[in-house]
Z-matrix of the N, CA and C atoms (Angstrom, degrees):
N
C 1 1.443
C 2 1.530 1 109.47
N 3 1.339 2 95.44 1 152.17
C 4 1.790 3 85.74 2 -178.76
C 5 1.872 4 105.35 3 -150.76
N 6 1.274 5 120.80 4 145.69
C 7 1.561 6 115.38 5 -153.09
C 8 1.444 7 86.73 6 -127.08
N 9 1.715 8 91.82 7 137.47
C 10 1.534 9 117.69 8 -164.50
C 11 2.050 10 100.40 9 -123.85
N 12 1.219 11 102.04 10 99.82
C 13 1.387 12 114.16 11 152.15
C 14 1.362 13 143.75 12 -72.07
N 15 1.461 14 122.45 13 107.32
C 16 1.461 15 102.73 14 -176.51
C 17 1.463 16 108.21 15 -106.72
N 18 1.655 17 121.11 16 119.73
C 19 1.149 18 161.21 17 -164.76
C 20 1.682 19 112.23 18 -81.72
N 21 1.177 20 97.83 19 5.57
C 22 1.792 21 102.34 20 177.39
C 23 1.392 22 95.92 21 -118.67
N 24 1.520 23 102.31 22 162.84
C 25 1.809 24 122.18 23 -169.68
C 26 1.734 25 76.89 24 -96.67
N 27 1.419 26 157.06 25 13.76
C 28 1.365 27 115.00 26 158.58
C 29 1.612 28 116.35 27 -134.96
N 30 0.938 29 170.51 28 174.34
C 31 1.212 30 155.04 29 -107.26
C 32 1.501 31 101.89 30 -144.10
N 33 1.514 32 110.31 31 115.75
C 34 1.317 33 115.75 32 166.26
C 35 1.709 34 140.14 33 -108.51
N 36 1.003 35 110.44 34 164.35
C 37 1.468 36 113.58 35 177.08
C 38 1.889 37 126.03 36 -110.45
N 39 1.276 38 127.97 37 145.86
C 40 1.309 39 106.21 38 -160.85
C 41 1.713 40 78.26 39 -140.32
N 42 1.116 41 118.40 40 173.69
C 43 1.503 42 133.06 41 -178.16
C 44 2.386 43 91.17 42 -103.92
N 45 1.330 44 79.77 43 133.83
C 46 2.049 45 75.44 44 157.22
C 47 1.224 46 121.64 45 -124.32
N 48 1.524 47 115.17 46 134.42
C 49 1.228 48 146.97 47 -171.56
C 50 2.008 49 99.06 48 -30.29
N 51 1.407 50 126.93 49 140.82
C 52 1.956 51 102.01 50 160.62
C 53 1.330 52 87.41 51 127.94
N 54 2.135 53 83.69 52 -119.43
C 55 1.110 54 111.58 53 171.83
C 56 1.649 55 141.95 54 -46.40
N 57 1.333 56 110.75 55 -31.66
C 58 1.222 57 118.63 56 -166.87
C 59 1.561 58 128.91 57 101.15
N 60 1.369 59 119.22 58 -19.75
C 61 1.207 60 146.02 59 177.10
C 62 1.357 61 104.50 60 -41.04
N 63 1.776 62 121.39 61 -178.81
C 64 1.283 63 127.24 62 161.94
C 65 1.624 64 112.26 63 -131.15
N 66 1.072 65 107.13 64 174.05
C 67 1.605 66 107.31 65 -178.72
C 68 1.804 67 97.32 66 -123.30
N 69 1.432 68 120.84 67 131.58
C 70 1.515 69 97.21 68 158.61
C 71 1.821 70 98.28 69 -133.66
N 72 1.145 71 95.64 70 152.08
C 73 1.384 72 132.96 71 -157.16
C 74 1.690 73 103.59 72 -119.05
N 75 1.567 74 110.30 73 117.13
C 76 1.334 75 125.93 74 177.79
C 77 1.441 76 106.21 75 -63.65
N 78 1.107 77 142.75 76 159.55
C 79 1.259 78 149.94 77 165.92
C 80 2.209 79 103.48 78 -43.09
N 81 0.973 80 115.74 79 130.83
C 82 1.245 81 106.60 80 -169.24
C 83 1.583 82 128.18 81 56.42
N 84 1.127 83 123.24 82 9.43
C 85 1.570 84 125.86 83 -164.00
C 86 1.571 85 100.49 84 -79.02
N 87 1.115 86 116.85 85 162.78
C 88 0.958 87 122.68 86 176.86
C 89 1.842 88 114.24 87 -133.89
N 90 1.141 89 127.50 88 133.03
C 91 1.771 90 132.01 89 -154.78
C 92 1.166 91 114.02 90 -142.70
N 93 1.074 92 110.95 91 122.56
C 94 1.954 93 122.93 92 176.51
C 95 1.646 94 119.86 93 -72.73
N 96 0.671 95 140.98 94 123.89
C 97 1.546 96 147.90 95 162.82
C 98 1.354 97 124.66 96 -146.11
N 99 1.644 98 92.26 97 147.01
C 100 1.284 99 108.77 98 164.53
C 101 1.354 100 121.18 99 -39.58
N 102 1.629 101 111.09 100 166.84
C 103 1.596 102 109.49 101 -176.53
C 104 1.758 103 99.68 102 -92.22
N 105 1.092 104 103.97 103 -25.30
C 106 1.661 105 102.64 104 170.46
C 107 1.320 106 115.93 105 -39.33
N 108 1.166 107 106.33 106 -49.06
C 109 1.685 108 106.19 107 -160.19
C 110 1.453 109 113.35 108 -71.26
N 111 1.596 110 126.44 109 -21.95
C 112 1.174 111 122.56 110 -130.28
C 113 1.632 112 84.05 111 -71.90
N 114 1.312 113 145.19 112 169.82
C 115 1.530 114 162.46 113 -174.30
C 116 1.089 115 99.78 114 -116.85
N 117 1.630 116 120.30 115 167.70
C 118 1.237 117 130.81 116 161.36
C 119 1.930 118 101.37 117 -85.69
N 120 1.115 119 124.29 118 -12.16
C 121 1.380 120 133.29 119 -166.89
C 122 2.027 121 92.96 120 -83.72
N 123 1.469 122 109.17 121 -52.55
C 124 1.349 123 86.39 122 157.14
C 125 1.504 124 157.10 123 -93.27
N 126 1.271 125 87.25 124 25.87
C 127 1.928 126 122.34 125 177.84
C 128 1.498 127 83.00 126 -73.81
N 129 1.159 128 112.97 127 -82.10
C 130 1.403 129 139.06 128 173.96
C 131 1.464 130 122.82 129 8.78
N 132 1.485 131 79.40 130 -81.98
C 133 2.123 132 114.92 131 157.97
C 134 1.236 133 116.91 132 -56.43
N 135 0.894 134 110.74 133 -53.19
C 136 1.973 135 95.54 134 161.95
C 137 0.933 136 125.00 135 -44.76
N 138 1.654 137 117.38 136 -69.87
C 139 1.483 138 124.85 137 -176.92
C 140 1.442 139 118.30 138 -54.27
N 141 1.193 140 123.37 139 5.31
C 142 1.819 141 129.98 140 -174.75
C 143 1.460 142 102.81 141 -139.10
N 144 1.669 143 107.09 142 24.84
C 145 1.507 144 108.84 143 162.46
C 146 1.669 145 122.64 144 62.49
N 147 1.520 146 123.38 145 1.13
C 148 1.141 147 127.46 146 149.69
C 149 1.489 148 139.96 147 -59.35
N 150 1.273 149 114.92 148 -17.50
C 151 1.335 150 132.50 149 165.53
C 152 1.371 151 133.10 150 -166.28
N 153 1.257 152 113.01 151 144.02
C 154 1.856 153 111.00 152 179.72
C 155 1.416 154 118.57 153 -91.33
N 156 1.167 155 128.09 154 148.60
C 157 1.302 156 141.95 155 -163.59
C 158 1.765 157 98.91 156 -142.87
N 159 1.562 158 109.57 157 90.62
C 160 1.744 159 109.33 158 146.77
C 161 1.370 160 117.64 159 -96.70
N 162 1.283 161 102.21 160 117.82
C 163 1.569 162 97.96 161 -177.04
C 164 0.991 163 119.79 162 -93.20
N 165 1.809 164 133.00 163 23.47
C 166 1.524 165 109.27 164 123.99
C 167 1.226 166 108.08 165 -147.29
N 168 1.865 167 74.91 166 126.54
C 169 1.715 168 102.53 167 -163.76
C 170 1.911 169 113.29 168 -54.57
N 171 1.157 170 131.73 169 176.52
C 172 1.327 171 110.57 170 162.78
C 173 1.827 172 105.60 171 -133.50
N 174 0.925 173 109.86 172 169.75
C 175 2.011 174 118.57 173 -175.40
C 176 1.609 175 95.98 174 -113.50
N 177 1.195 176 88.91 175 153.25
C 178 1.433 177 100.73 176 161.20
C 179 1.431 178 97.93 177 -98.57
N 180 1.403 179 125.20 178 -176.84
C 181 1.188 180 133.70 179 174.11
C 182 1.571 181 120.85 180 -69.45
N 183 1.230 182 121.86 181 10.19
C 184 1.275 183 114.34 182 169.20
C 185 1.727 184 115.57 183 -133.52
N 186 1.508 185 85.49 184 27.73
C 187 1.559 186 93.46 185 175.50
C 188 1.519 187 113.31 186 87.06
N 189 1.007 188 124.94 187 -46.11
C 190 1.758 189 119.74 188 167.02
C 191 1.154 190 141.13 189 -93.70
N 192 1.423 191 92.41 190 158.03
C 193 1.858 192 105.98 191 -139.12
C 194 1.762 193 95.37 192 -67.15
N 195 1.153 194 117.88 193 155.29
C 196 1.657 195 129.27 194 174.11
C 197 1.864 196 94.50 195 -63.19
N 198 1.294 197 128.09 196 122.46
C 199 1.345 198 112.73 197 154.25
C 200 1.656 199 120.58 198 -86.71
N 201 1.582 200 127.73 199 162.88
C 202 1.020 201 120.68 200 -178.45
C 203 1.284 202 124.33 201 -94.30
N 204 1.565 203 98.13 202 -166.64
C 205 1.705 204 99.88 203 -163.78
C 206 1.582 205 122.27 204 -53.98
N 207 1.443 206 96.06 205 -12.69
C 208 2.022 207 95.61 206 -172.09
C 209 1.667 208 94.41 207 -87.77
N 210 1.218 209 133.56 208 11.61
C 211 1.431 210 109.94 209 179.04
C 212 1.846 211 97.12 210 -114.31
N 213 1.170 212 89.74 211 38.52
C 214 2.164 213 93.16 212 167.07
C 215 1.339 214 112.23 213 -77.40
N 216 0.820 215 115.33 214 137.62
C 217 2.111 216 111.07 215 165.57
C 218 1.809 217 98.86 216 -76.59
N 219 1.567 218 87.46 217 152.54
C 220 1.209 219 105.02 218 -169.65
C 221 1.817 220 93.40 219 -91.22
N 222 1.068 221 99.43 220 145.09
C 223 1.623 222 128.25 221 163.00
C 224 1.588 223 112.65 222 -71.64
N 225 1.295 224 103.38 223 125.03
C 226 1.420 225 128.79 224 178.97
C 227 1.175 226 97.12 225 -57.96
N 228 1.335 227 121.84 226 146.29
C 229 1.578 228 133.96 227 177.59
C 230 1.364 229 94.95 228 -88.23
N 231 1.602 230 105.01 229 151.62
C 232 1.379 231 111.75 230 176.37
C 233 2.186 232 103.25 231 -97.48
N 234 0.759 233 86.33 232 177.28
C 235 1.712 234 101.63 233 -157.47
C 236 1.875 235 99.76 234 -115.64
N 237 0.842 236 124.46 235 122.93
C 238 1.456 237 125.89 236 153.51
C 239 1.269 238 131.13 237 -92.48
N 240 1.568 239 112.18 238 128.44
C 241 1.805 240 107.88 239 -168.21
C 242 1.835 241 85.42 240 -92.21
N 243 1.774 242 51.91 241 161.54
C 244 1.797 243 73.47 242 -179.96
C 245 1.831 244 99.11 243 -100.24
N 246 1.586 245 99.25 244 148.17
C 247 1.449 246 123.55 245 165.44
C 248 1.718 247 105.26 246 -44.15
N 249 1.198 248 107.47 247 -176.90
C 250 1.205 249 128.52 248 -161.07
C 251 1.812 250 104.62 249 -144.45
């Protein structure tokens, strides 16, 4: 298995290796696949910094993938009182 990140803020599409199919990828998403599929189109995309490719992915113990640092919740702004 091998896990495909896409590293851009807007949503892309890649061709997969085989079948003929496509893969599309949310802005930051991150996607599991077979080693079959991988394309030379996403060789490609890697090497021009559009997406990451570790080819072997790892699980936590309940089967799903770790997501990364951009899926944190944002922190409530703090508020300043006003004087008197």
């Amino acid at each position: 298995m091998i896990e495909i990140k896409n590293l851009m803020f807007q949503p892309l599409t890649l061709h997969l290796a085989g079948d003929g199919g496509g893969l599309h990828l949310k802005p930051r998403e991150v996607r599991k696949l077979g080693r079959e599929y991988l394309s030379p189109e996403m060789e490609a995309a890697e090497k021009r910094g559009f997406i990451s490719i570790k080819r072997e992915a790892v699980e936590d113990a309940s089967g799903a993938i770790e997501q990364a640092a951009g899926a944190n919740k944002a922190k409530p702004k703090k508020t300043r009182k006003k004087r008197s």
